[in-house]
N, C-alpha and C positions, 0 to 999 in steps of 0.2 A: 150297357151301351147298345144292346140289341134295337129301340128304337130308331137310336142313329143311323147303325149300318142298316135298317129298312130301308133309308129316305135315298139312299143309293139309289136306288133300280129305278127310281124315277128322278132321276136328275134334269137339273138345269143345265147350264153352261158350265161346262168346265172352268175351273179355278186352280190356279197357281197359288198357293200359302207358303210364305215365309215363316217358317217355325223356327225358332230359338230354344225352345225346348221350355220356357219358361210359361208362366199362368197363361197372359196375354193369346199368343199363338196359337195355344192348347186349345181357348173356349174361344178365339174366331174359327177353330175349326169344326168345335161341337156348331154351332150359331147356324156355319153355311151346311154343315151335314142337313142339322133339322131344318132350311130352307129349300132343302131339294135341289144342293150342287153338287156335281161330282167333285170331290176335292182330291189333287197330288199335290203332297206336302213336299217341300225343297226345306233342307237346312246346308247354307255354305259356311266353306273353310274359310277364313278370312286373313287369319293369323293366329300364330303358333305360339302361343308362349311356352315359356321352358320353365316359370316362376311355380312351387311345388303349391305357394300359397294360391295364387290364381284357381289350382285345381279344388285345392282344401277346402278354400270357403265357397266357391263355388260360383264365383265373381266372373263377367264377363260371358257375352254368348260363342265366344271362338273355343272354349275347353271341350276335349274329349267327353264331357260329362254329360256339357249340354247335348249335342249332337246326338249322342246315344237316346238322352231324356226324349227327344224328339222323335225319332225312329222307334220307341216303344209307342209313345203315345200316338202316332198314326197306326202300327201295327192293332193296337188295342182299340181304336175306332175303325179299323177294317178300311184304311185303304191306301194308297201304295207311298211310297218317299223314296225321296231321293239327296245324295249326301254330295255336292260339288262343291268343286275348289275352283274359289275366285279370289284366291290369295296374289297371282298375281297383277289382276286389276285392280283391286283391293290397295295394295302395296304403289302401284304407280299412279293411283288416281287420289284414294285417300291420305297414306300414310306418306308421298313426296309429299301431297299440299300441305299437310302439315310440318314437316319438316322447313318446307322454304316459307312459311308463313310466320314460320317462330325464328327461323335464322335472315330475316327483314323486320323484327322488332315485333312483328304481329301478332294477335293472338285468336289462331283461327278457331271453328269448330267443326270437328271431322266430320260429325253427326248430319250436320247439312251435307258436306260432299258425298258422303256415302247413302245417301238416300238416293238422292240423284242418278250418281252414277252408278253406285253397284246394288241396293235396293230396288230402284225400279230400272236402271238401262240394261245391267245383264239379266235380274227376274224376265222382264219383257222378253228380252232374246231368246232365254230359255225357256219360255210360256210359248211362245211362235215355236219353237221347235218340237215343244209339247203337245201342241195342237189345244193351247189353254186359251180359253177366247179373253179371261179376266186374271190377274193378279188381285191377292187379298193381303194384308197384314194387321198384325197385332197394335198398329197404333191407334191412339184414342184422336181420332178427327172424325171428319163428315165432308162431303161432296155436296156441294147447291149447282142447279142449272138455272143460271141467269139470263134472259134474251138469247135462249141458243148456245149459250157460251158454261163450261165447268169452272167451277172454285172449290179452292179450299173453303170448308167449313167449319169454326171451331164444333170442339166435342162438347157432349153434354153435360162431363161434368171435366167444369169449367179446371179443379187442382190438377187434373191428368194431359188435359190441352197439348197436343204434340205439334200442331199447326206449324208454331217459329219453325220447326227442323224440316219442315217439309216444303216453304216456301218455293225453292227451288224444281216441285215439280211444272211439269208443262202440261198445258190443256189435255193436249193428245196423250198424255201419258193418266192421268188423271181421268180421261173417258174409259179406260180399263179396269181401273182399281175401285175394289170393295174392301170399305173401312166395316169389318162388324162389329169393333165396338165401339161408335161412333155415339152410339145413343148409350149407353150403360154407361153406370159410375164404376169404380173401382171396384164398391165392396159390391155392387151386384155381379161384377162379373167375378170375384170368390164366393160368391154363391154359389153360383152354377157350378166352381168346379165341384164348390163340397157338394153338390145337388147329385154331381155323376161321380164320384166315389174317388177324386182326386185331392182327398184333406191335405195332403203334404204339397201340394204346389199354393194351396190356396195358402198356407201360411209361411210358402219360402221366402227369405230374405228378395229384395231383387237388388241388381248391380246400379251404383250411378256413377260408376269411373269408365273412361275410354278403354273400349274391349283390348286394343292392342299395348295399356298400360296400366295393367293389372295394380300393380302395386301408385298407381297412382300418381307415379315420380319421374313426369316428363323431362326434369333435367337429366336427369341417366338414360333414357333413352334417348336424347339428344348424343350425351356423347358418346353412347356403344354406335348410334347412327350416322355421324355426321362424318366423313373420313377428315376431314381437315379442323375439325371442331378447333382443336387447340390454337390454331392461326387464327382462328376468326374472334372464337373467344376469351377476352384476358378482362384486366383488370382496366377498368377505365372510370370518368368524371359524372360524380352527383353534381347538380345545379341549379341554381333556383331560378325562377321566369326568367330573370334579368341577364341570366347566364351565367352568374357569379358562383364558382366553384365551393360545393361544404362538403367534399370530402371522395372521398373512392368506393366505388363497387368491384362486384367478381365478375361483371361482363352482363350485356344488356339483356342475352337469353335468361337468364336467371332469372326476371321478372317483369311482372306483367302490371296494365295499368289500373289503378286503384289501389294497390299493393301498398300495405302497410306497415304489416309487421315482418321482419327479419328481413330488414336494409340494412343492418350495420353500420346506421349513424344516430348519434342521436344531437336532438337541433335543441332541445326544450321545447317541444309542442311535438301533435303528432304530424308525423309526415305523412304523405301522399304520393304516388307517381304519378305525375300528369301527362307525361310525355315519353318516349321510348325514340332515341336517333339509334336506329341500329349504323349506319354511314359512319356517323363520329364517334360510337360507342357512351354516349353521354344520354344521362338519365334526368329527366324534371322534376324535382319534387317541389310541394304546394301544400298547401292547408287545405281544407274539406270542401272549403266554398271554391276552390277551383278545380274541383273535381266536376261542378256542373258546368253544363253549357248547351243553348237554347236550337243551335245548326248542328247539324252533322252532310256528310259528304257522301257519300254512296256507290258504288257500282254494282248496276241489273239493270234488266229489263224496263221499260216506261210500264209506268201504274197502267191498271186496270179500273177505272174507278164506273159503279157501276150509276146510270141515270138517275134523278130522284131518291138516291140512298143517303143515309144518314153521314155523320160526320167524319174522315180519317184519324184515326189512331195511328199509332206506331208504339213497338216494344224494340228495344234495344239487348233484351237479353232473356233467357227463359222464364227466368221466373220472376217476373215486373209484375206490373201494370201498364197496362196500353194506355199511351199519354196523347191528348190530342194536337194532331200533326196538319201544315199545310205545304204543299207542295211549293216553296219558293222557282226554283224551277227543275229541271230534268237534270237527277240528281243529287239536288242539295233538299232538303226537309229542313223545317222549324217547328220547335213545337211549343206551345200552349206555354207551357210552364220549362223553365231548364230542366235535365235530366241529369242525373249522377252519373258517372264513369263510363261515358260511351267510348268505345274501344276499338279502334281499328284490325280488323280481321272477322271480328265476328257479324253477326249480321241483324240488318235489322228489318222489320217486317212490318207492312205495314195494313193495315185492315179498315173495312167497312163495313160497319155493324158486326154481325158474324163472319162475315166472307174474307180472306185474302187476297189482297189486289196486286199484291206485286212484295219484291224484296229486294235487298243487295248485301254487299259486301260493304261493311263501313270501312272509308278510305282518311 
């Protein structure tokens, strides 16, 4: 790592890096060393799990373990870190919205809110107080300047694309942030770790469960969370389009839309959930072909769409395909062909060419 710590004494701009302690992190921070930034790494506290499994397999970026990984690996690239707790913003920005997003029938994604607000709104704050002119992080995207104006970029290699979870940043927040791996594919950036003598990251597991629900099982964390869970949650009516009742559920947080298997009815075909009334506690189910449908409904910002650019896409969920979309109006989308299971809470994003123009909340 001697190379690295060289390219210190003639630095750039100082840099704010979010380290998780995992691959990602690790080789945005070899990337800006050898580009000649000063880099101070931050890894936050986010939430606490007490689950021994969380610690064991090594799941999620909020464990003692990671934190530590993090704090070796800037000590070992020579330069300085810092360990803050943003568990209580964290907790009322991320982990309320998901709690009231699931106890209104919805099914949010934290991932968005927590970019937003505690990835880049308190990084930034803590960058300003650091006297960091830029924040960096370990996602795979890219930044374009269009007419004057910042976008989101998708990344290079198109399976890693973190773009959906970032829609929610803003221009001004985005004129500060450096994506380094923006251009790399996956396995070139396990190259590099194996290149500077990190074999065991390059071949760690990584996590794809929500850091604050380790074991995966957001209906228990619903009810160690919710103080009144048991009033709100009971037993209430399956129904089909028409309304016509076939039969009982354990209460509408228990599931989400698409949901198929372990409904606890059976109709002779497969069922589907089309609909979630958290209000009247009653569930829609449907066959497969009523799972699609050509509108959705939105809340964000008005598109960005850039002059002379190519066609609008939208994706409704991570891991799609971008379906082409046109603006009926401010708001509502239609697109191209119907789309499967679009779901109220999460969000959807919408793009031109490479660039993202805008996003919401489907409503």
């Amino acid at each position: 790592m001697s190379n690295l710590k060289s390219q210190i004494s003639n630095a750039k701009p100082k840099v704010l890096l979010g380290m998780s302690g995992g691959i990602d992190s690790t080789v945005s921070a070899m990337l800006l060393l050898e580009q000649g930034y000063e880099v101070v790494g931050v890894t936050y506290r986010t939430y606490d799990s007490m689950k021994e499994s969380c610690l064991a397999k090594e799941k999620g970026c909020c464990t003692i373990d990671s934190i530590m990984e993090a704090k070796r690996n800037a000590e070992r690239m020579g330069f300085e870190h810092h360990i803050v707790d943003f568990r209580e913003p964290f907790r009322r920005c991320v982990i309320q919205n998901f709690i009231d997003e699931y106890m209104s029938g919805r099914t949010p994604n934290p991932c968005v809110v927590c970019n937003s607000t505690i990835k880049w709104g308190e990084m930034l704050r803590l960058a300003d107080e650091m006297g960091c002119e830029f924040i960096a992080t370990g996602h795979y995207a890219r930044i374009a300047v269009r007419d004057g104006h910042y976008y989101l970029r998708t990344a290079a290699d198109s399976r890693k694309d973190q773009t959906y979870f970032l829609w929610r940043l803003t221009e001004e927040q985005l004129k500060r942030t450096i994506f380094p791996l923006g251009d790399y594919t996956k396995d070139e950036v396990r190259e590099i770790a194996r290149a500077h003598g990190y074999e065991k990251l390059a071949v760690k597991r990584e996590s794809q469960e929500i850091c604050f629900i380790p074991d995966d099982d957001y209906r228990t964390f619903l009810r160690a969370n919710v103080p009144d869970y048991k009033e709100r949650v009971h037993a209430g009516e399956y129904v089909d389009k028409e309304g016509k009742v076939l039969g009982s559920h354990e209460g509408f947080v228990n599931y989400t839309i698409g949901q198929r298997k372990g409904l606890g009815i059976a109709l002779g075909h497969p069922a589907y959930i089309t609909h979630i009334d958290a209000a009247t506690n009653r569930i829609t189910l449907g066959t497969n072909e009523d799972m699609y449908a050509s509108e959705l409904r939105y809340h964000g910002a008005p598109l960005r769409p850039i002059a002379g650019g190519g066609v609008l896409t939208a994706k409704v969920r991570y891991r799609t395909q971008a379906v082409p979309v046109t603006q009926k109006n401010e708001g509502c989308l239609q697109f191209a062909t119907p789309v499967w299971g679009i779901t109220p809470g999460q969000s959807v994003v919408v793009y031109q060419d490479e660039l993202v123009i805008g996003g919401g909340i489907i409503q």
